[in-house]
N, CA, C and O of each residue as an XYZ file, in Angstrom:
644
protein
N       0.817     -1.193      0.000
C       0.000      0.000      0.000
C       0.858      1.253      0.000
O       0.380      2.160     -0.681
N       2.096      1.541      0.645
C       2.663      2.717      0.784
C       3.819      2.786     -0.709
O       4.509      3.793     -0.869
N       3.871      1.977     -1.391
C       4.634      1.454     -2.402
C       3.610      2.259     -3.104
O       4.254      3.301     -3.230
N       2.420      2.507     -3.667
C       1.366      2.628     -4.337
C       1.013      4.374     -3.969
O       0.783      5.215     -4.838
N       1.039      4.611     -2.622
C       1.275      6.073     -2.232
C       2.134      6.970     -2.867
O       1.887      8.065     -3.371
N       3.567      6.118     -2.735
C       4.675      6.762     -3.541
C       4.573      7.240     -4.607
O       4.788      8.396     -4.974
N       3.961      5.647     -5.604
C       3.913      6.237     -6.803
C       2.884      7.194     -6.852
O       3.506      8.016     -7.525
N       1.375      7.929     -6.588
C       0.998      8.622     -7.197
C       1.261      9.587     -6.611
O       0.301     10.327     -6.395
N       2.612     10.032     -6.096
C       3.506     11.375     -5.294
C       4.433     11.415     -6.301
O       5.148     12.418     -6.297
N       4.674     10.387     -7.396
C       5.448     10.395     -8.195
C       4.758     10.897     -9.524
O       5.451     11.201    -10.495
N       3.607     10.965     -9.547
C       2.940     11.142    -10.760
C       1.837     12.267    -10.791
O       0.940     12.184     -9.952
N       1.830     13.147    -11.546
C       0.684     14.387    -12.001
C      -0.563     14.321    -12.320
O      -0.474     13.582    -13.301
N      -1.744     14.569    -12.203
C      -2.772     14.783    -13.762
C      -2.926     15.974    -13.941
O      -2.997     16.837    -13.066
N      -2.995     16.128    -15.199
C      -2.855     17.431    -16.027
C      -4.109     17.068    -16.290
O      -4.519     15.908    -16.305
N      -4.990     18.442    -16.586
C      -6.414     18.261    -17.508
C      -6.173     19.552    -18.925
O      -5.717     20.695    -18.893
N      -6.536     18.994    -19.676
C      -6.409     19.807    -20.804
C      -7.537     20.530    -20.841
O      -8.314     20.164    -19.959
N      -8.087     21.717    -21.736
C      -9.115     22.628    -21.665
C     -10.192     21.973    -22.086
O     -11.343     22.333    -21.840
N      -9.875     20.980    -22.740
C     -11.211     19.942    -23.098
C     -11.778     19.302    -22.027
O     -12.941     18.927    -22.184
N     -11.110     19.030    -20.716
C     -11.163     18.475    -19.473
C     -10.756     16.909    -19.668
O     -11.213     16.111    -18.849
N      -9.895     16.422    -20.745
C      -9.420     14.982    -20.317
C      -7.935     15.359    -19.704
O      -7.053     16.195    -19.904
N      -8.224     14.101    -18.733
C      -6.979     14.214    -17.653
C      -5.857     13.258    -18.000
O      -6.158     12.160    -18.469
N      -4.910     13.499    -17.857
C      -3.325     13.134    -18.319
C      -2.662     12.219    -17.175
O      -1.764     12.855    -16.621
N      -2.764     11.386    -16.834
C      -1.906     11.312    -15.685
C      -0.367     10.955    -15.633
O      -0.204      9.751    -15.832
N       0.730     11.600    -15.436
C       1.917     11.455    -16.395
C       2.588     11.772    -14.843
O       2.126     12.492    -13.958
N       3.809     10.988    -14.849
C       5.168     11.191    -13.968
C       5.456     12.348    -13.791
O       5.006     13.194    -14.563
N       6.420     12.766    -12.554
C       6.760     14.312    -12.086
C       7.573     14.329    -12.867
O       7.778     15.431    -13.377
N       8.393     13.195    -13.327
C       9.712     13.844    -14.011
C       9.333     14.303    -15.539
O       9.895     15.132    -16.254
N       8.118     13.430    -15.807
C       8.046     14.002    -17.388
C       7.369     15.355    -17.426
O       7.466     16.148    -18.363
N       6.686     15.536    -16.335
C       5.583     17.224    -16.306
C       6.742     17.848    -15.709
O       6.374     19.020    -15.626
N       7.541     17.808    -15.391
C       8.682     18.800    -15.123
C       9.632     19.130    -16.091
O      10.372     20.089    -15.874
N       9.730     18.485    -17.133
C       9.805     19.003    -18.906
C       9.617     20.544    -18.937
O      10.297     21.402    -19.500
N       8.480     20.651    -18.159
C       7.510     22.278    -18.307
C       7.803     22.927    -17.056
O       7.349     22.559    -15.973
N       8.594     23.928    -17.242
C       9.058     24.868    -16.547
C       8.064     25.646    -15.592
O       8.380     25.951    -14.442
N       6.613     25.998    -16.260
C       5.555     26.118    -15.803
C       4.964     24.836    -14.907
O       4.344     25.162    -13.895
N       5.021     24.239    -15.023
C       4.327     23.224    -14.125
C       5.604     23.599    -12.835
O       5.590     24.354    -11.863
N       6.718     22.591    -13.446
C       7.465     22.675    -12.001
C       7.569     23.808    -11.044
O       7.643     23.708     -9.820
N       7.564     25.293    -12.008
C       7.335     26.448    -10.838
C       5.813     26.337    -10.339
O       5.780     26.732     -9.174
N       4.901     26.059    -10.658
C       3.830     25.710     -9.749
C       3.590     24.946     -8.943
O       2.505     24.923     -8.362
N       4.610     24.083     -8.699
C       4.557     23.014     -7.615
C       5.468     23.172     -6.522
O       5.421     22.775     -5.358
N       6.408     23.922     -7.241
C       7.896     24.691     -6.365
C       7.135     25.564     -5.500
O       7.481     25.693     -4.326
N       6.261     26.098     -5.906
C       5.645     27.403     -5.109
C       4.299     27.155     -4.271
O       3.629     28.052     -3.757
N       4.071     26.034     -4.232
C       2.714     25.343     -4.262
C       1.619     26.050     -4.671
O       0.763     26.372     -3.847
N       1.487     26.443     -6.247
C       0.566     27.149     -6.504
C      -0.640     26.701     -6.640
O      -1.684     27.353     -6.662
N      -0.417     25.046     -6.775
C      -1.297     24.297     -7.360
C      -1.970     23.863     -5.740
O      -1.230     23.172     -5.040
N      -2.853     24.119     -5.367
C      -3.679     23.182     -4.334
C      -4.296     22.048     -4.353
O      -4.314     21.133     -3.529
N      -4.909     22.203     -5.573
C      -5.243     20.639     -6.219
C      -4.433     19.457     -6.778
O      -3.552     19.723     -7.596
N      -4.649     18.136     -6.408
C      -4.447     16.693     -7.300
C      -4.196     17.296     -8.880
O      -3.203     16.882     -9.478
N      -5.070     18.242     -9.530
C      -5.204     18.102    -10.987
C      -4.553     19.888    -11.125
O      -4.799     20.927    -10.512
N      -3.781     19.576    -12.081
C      -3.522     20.594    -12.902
C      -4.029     21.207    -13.854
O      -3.711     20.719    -14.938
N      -4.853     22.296    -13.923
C      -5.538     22.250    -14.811
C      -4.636     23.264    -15.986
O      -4.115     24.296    -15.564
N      -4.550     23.014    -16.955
C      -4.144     23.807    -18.645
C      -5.459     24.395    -19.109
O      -6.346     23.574    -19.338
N      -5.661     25.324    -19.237
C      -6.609     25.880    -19.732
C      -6.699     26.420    -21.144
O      -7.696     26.839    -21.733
N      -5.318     26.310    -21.605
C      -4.896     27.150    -23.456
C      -4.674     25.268    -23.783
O      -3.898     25.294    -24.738
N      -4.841     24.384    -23.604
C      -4.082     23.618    -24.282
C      -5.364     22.233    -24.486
O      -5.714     21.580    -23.503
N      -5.780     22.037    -25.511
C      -6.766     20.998    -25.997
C      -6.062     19.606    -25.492
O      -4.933     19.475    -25.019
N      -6.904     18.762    -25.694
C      -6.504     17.406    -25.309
C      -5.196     16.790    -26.468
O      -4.236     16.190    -25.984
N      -5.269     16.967    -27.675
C      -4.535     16.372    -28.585
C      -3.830     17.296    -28.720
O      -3.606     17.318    -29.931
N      -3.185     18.302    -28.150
C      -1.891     18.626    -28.010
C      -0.983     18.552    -26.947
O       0.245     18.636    -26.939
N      -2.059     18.325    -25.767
C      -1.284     17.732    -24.550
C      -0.941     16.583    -24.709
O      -0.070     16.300    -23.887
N      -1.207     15.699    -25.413
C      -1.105     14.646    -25.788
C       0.032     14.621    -26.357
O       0.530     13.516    -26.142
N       1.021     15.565    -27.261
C       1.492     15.845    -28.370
C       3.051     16.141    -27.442
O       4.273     16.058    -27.558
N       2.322     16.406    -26.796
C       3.337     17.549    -25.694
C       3.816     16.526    -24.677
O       4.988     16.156    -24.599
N       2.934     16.144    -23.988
C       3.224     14.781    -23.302
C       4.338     13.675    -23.914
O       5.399     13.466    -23.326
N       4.001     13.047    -25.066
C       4.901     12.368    -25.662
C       6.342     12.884    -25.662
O       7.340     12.334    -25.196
N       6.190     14.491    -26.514
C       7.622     15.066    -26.538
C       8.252     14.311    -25.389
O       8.848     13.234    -25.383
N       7.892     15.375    -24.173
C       8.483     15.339    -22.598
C       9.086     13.732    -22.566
O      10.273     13.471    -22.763
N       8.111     12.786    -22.302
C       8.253     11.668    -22.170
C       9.483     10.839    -23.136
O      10.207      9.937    -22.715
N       9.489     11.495    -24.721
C      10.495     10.741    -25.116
C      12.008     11.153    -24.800
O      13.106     10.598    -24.846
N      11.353     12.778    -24.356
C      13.484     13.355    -23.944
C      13.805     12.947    -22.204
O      14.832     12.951    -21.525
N      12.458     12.632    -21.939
C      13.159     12.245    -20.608
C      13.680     10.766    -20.416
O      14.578     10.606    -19.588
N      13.100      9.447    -21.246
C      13.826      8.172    -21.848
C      14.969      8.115    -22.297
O      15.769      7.220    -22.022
N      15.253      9.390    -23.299
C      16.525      9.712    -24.212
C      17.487     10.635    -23.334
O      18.436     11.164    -23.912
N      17.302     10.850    -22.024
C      17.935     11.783    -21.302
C      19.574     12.157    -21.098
O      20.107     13.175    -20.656
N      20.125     10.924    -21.599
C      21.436     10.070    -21.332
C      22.009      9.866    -22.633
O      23.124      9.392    -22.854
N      21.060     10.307    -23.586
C      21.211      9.833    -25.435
C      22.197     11.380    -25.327
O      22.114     12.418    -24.669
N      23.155     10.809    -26.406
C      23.799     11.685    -27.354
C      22.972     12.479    -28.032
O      21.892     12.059    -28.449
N      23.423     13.825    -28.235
C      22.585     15.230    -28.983
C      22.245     14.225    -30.425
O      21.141     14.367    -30.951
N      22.952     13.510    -30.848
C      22.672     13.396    -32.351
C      21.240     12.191    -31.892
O      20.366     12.205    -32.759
N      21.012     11.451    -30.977
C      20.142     10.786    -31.023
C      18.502     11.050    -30.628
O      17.471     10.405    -30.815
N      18.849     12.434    -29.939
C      17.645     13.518    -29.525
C      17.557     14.331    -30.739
O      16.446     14.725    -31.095
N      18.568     14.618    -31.393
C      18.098     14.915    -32.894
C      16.886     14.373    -33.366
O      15.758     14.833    -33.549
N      17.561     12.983    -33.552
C      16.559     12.209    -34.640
C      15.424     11.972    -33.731
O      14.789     11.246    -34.495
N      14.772     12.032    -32.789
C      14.108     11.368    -31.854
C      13.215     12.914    -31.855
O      11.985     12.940    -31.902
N      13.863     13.853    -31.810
C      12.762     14.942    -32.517
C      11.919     15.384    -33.852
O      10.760     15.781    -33.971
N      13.226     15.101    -35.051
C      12.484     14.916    -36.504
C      11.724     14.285    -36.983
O      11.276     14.421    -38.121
N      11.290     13.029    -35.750
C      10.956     11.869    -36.073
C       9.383     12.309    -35.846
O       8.439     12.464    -36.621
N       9.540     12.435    -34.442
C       8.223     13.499    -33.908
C       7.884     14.366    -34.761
O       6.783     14.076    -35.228
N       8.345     15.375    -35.224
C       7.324     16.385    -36.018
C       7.365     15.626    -37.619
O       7.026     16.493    -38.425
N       7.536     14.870    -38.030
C       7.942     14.797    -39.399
C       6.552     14.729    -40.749
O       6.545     15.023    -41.945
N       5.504     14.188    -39.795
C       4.507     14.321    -40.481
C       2.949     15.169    -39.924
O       1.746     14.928    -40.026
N       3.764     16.215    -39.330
C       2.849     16.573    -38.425
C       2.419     17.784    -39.479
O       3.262     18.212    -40.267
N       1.009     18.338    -39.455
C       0.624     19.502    -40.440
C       0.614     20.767    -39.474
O       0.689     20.735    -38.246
N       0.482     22.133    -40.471
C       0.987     23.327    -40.067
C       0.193     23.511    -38.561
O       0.619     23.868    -37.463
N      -1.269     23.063    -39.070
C      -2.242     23.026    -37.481
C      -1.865     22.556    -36.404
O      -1.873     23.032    -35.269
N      -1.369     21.133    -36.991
C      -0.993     20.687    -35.092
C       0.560     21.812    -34.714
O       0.777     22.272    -33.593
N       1.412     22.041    -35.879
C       2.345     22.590    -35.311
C       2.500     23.564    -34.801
O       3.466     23.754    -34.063
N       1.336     24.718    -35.115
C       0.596     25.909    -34.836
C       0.528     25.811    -33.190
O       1.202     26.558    -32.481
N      -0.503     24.645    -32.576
C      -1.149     24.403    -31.475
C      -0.068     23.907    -30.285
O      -0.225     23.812    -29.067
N       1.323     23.574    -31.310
C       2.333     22.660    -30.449
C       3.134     23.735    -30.325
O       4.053     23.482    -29.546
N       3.179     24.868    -30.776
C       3.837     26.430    -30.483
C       3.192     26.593    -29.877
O       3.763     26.455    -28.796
N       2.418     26.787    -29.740
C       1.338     28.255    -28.119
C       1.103     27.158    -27.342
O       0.357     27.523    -26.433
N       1.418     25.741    -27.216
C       1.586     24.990    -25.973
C       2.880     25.246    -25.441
O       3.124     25.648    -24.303
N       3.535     25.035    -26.170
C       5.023     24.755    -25.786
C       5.762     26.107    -25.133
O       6.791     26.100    -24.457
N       4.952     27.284    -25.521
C       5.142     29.047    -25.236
C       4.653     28.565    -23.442
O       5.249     28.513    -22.366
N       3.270     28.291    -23.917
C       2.254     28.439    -22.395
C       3.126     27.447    -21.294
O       3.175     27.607    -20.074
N       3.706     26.520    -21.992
C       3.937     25.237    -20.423
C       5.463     25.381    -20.573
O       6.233     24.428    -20.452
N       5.875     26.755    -20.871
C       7.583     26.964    -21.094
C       8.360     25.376    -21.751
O       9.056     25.121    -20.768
N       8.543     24.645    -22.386
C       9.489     23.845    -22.962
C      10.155     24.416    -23.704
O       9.486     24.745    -24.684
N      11.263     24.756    -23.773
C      11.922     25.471    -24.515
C      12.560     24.558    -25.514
O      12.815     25.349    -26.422
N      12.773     23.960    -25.714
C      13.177     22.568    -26.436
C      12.151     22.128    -27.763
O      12.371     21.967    -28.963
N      11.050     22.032    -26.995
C      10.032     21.777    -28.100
C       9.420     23.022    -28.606
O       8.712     23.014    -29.612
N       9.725     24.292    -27.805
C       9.029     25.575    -28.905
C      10.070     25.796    -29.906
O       9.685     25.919    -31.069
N      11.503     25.879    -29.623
C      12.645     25.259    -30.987
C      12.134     24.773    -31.611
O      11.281     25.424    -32.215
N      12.270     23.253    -31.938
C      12.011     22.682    -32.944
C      10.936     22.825    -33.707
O      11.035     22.865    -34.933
N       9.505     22.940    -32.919
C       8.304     23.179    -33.805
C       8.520     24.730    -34.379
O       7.912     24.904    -35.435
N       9.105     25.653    -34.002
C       9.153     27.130    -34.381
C       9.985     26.873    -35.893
O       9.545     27.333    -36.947
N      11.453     25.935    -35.792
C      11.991     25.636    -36.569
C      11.617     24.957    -37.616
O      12.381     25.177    -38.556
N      10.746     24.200    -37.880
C      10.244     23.085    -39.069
C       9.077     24.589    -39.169
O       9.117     25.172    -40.252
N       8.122     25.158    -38.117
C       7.541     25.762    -39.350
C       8.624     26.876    -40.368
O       8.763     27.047    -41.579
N       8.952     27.188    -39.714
C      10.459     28.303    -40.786
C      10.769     27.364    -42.072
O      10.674     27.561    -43.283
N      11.093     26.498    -41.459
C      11.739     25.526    -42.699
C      10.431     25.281    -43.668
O      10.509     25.184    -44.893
N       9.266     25.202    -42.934
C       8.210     24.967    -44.332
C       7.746     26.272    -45.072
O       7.363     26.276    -46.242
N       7.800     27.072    -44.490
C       7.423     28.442    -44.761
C       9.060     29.163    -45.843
O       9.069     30.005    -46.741
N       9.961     28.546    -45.358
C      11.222     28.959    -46.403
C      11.068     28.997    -48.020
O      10.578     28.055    -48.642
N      11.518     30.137    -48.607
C      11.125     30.732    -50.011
C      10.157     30.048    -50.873
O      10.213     29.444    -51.944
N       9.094     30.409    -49.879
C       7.430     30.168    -50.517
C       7.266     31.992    -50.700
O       7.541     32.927    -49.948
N       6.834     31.927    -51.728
C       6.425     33.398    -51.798
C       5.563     34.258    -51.117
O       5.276     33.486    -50.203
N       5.020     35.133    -50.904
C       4.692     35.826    -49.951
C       2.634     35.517    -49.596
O       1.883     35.363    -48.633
N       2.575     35.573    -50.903
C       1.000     35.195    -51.370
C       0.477     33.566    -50.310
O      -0.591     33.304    -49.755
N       1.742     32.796    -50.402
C       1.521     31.443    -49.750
C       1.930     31.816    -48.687
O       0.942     31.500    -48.024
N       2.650     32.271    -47.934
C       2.752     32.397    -46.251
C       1.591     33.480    -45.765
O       1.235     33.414    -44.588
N       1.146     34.216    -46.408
C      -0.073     34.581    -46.120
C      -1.079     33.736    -45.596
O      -1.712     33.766    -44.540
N      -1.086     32.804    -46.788
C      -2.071     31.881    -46.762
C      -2.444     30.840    -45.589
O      -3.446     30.221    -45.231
N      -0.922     30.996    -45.126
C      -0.815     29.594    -44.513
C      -0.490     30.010    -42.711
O      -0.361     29.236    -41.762
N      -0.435     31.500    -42.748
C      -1.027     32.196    -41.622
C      -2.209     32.825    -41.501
O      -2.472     33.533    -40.529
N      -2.989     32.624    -42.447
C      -4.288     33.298    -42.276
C      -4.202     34.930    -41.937
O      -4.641     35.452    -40.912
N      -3.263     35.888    -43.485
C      -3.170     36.892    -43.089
C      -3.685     37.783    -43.926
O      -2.923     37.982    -44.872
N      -4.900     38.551    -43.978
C      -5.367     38.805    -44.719
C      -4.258     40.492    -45.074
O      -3.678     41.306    -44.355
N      -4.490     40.275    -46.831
C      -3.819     41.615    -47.435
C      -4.552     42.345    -47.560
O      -5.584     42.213    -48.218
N      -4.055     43.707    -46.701
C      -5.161     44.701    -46.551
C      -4.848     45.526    -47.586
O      -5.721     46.390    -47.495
N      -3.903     45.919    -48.855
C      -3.023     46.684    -49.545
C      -4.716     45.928    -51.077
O      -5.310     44.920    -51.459
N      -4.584     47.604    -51.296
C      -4.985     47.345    -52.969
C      -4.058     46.971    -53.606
O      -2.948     47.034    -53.077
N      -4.208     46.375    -55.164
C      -3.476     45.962    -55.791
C      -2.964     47.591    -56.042
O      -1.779     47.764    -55.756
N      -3.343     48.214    -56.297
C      -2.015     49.727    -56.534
C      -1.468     50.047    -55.513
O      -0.335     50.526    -55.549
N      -2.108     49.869    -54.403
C      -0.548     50.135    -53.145
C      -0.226     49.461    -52.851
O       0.537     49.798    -51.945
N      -0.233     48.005    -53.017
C       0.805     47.277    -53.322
C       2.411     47.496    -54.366
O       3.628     47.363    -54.238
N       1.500     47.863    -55.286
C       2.071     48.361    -56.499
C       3.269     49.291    -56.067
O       4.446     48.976    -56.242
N       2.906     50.322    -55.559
C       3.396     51.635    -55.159
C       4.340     51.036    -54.150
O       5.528     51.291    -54.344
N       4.100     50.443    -53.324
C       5.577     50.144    -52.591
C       6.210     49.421    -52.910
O       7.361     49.637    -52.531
N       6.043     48.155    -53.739
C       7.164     47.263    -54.016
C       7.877     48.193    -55.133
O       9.091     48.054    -55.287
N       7.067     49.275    -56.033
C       8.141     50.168    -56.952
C       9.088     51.298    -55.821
O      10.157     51.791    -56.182
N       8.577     51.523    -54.680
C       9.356     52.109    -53.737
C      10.789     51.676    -53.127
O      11.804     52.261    -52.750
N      10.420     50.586    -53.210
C      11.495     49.658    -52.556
C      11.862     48.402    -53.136
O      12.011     47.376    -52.472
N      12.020     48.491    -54.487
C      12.432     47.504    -55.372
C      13.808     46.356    -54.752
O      13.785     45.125    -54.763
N      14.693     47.083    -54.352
C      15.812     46.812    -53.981
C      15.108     45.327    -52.948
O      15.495     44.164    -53.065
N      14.050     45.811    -52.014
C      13.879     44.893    -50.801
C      12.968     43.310    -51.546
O      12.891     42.243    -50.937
N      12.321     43.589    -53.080
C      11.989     42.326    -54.062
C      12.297     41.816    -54.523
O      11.681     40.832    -54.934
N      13.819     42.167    -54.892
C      14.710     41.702    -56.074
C      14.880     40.123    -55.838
O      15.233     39.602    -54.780
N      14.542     39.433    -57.097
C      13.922     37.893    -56.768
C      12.990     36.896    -56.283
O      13.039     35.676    -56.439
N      11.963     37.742    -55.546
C      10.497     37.628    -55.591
C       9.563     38.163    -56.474
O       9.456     39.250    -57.041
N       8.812     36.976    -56.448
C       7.546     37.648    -57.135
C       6.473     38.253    -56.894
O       5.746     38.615    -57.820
């Protein structure tokens, strides 16, 4: 019985804003800089942690991360490499979107890198019309003032279209 105490002194639940609960090890929720200063400080009064910015399938997302660098803890940089590319490799702009403003909110600094990084890398010399697109940014410029500044500042287009 006190074997069984331990462990859930050893272990968290997180609830995501959807309200499913996580129940994951201290060492892997301590990944998140935010969590551990809330427990350092006892901010948390409750068993459950609640996330309030973060849906279930990105805690989920997020969880894994944590969990695989804390397995790989002892791995060589080149094997936490691959053990990250591996993770985002087929992931789309949405989840990677959702795995940034998690990774901001529960401080991982590790995983807001890499996901910040692959989107750069997908977003790299796509023209301007498509990163618009793919931030949902609407062009507020008429096509003549558009016009008017890229002839203003030619120098800053040279090789775009």
């Amino acid at each position: 019985m006190a074997s069984s105490i331990e462990n859930n002194k050893e272990k968290l639940t997180l609830k995501s804003s959807d309200g499913e609960e996580f129940l994951v090890e201290r060492r892997v929720a301590f990944q998140s800089t935010l969590i551990q200063t809330m427990l350092d400080s006892d901010c948390s009064s409750t068993d459950v942690i609640p996330l309030p910015k973060i849906d279930a399938r990105t805690l989920a997302l997020v969880l894994d991360y944590c969990k695989k660098h804390v397995d790989a803890s002892s791995s060589k940089q080149e094997e936490l490499n691959s053990i990250d590319s591996e993770f985002l490799k087929d992931m789309d702009m949405g989840a990677l979107f959702h795995l940034v403003l998690a990774a901001n909110f529960m401080e991982i600094k590790g995983l807001l890198d890499i996901a910040t990084q692959k989107i750069a890398d997908r977003i790299k010399d796509k023209p301007h019309q498509e990163v618009r697109e793919i931030f949902h940014v609407e062009n507020d410029y008429t096509p003549e003032e558009e016009a008017a500044v890229r002839e203003e500042n030619k120098w800053a287009f040279e090789g775009f279209p």
